[in-house]
C-alpha positions, 0 to 999 in steps of 0.5 A, spaced: 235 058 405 243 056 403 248 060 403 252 058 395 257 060 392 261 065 396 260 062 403 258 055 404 259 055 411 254 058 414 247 054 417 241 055 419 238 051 425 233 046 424 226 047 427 220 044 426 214 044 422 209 047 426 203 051 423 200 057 427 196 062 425 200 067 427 206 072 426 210 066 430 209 061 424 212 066 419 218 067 423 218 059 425 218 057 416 223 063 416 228 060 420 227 052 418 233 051 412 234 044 412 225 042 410 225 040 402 219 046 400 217 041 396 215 035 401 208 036 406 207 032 411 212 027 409 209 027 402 212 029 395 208 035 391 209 036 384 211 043 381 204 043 378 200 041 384 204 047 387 201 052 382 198 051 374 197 058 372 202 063 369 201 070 374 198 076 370 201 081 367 197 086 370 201 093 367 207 094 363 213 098 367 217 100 362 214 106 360 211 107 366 212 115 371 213 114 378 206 116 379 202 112 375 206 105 378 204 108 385 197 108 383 197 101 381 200 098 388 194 101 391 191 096 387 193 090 392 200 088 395 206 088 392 213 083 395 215 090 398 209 091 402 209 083 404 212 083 410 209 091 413 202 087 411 205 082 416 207 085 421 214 083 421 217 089 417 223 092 421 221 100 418 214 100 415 208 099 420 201 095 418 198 102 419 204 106 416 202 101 410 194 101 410 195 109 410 199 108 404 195 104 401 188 108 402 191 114 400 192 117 406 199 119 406 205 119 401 211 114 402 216 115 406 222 113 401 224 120 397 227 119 390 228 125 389 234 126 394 240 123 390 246 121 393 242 120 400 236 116 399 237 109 399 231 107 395 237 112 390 243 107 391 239 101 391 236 102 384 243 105 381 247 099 385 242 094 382 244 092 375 251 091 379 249 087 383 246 082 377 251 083 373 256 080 379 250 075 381 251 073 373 259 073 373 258 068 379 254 063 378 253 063 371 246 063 371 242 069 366 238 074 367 234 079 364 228 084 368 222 083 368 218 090 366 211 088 369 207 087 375 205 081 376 198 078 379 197 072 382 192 068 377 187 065 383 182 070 383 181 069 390 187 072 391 188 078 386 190 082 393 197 079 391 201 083 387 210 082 385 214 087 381 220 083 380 228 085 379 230 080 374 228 073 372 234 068 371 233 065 364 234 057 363 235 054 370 231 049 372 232 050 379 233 057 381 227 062 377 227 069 381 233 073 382 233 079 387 238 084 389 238 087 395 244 093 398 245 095 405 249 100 408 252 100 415 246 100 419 242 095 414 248 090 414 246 089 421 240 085 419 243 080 415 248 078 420 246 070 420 243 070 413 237 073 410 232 078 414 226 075 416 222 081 412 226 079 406 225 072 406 216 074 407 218 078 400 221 073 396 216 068 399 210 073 397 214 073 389 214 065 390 206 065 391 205 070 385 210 067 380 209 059 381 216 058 381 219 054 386 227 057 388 229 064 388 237 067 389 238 073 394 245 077 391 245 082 396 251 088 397 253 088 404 256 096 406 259 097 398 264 092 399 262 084 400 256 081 396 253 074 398 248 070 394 242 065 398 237 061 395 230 060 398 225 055 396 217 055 395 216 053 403 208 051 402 207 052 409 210 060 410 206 061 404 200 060 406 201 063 413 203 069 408 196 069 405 192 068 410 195 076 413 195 079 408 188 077 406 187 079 414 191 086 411 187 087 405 180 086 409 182 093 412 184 096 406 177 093 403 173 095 409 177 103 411 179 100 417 185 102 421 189 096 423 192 095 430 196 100 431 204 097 432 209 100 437 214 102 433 216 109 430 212 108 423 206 106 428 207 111 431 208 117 425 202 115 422 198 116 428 200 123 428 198 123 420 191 120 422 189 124 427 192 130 426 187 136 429 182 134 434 177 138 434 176 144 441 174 142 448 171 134 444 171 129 450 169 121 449 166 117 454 170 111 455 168 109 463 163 104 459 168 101 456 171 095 458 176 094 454 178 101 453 179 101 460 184 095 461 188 098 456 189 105 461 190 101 467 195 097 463 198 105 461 198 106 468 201 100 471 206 100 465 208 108 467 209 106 475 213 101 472 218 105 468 218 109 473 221 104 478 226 102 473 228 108 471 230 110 479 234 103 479 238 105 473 239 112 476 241 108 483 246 104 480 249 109 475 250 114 480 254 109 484 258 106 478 260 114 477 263 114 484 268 108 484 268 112 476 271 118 480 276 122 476 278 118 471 275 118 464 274 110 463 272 104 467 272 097 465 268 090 467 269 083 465 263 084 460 264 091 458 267 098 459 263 105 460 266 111 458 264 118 462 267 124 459 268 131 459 265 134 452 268 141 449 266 146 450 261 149 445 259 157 444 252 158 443 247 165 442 242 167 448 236 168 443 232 170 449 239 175 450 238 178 443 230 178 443 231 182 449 236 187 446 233 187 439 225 186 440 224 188 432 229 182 431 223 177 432 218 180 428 223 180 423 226 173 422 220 170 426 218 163 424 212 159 426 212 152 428 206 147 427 204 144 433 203 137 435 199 133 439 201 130 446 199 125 450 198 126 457 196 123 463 191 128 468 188 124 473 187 117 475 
């Protein structure tokens, strides 16, 4: 990927080509800037070789409800989905997005909270953002109002709803606008986020096409725009996961669960009510059995790390002492006072007004815990 226009200084490392089926090969192409996409294994492909056919237009999305676009993604894996069906994606797991995509639960992005959703300001930003790309690079581009397919039948899973096409440009054929807030902006601090350029690789492979811009709006204020070209290499990778992917949807079966938080909520949404006094037998199962052990080990070991900390900590505190702010040739540790903040004794007032639990009671749905009981 090159950064134009706006900040030609910045540069990617080199890397070498390697290919490893694996999420390292995806994270491995992403950062290789400087290979021409074009050459493999040291021999020049034609545009024509990289893919003959046009995608397929499966639905037209301008007239198209919320609802009625969400039930033809379920239908395969759009450029969003991508990096999630990868595993690479910083927010959505693959098991998050396999329960989506079986139906199992809802998005989590909600459109519908106005001002505050960032799917709200990514959408209501976006002709913005093509209209600054439009003014700085010369290039035109109109909105490609269909989802498209990918026209090997072999890999019809693949689908892309694309921003915007750039008319009359040999070089560059996709135009992708992104925004990013505070938190998000982080992510692009040396050059397009790996989850992003699975995306646009993943809109590579459906499109045929060989070069797409990122305009991307950094925290409302600084725009830059990067190319990125087919890679072959990254695409195949990209491929053969979300084959693996969609095998599952296919199949109804869960995927390896990640550790992220998404991993972690759709477990909650999966299993939600165990059934009374229900018990499973696992002592016969080795696998099952390696992975408590490692809970175990890892347990002990946190336990370890946190008494370590807490050591260290408290020592710190007393060279601290009475002063609010230590500072270290590598950084600084603030050990304030907080105000004082007034609050209500509920079990007080419950206590002197017993009818007032009745009245405003509010019940909370339980959860599930996840508990050690013996070794």
């Amino acid at each position: 990927m090159n950064m134009i226009a706006l900040n030609n200084t910045t540069t990617q490392p080199r890397v070498k080509r390697v290919t490893v089926k694996s999420k390292a090969s995806i994270k491995a192409r992403h950062n290789s800037a400087e290979l021409p996409t074009t050459k493999i294994e040291g021999k020049t492909v034609k545009s024509s070789a990289i893919q003959s056919s046009t995608p397929k237009r499966l639905v037209n999305t301008k007239s198209l409800s919320r609802e009625e676009w969400l039930a033809v993604r379920k239908q395969g894996i759009g450029s969003s989905d991508a990096a999630a069906a990868c595993g690479i994606h910083p927010y959505l797991s693959m098991l998050e997005l396999w329960m989506i995509k079986t139906g199992r639960m809802e998005s989590s992005i909600d459109e519908s909270l106005e001002g505050y959703s960032p799917l709200y300001w990514g959408n209501t930003l976006e002709p913005m953002v093509a209209k600054y790309y439009q003014e700085h690079t010369g290039n035109k581009v109109r909105r490609v109002n269909a989802i498209l397919q990918h026209p090997d039948p072999d890999k019809h899973f693949m689908l892309a709803n694309l921003d915007y096409s750039v008319v009359g440009s040999d070089k560059i054929q996709i135009l992708e606008c992104k925004t990013a807030g505070e938190h998000g902006a982080k992510l692009w601090k040396h050059g397009v986020p790996l989850y992003v350029t699975c995306q646009v690789q993943h809109q590579l492979a459906v499109t045929g096409k060989t070069a797409a811009h990122i305009c991307v709006l950094l925290c409302g204020h600084e725009a830059k725009i990067y190319k990125v070209e087919r890679d072959e290499r990254l695409i195949e990778s990209i491929i053969e996961h979300e084959r693996l992917f969609w095998q599952y949807v296919a199949t109804d079966t869960p995927p390896t669960p990640a550790h992220s938080e998404s991993a972690a909520r759709a477990l909650k949404q999966l299993y939600p009510n165990p059934k009374p006094s229900s018990k499973v037998d696992l002592r016969d199962d080795d696998g099952a059995n390696k992975l408590f052990e490692q809970l175990l080990s890892y347990r002990d070991y946190m336990q370890e790390l946190e008494q370590r900390h807490d050591q260290v900590k408290h020592q710190l505190q007393t060279l601290i002492a009475d002063n609010e702010v230590a500072v270290f040739e590598k950084g600084a540790i603030s050990w304030k006072r907080s105000k004082d903040s007034v609050g209500l004794d509920s079990k007080a007032v419950i206590k002197a007004y017993p009818e007032l639990l009745a009245k405003f009671s509010k019940t909370r749905q339980g959860s599930r815990r996840f508990v050690i009981l013996n070794e």
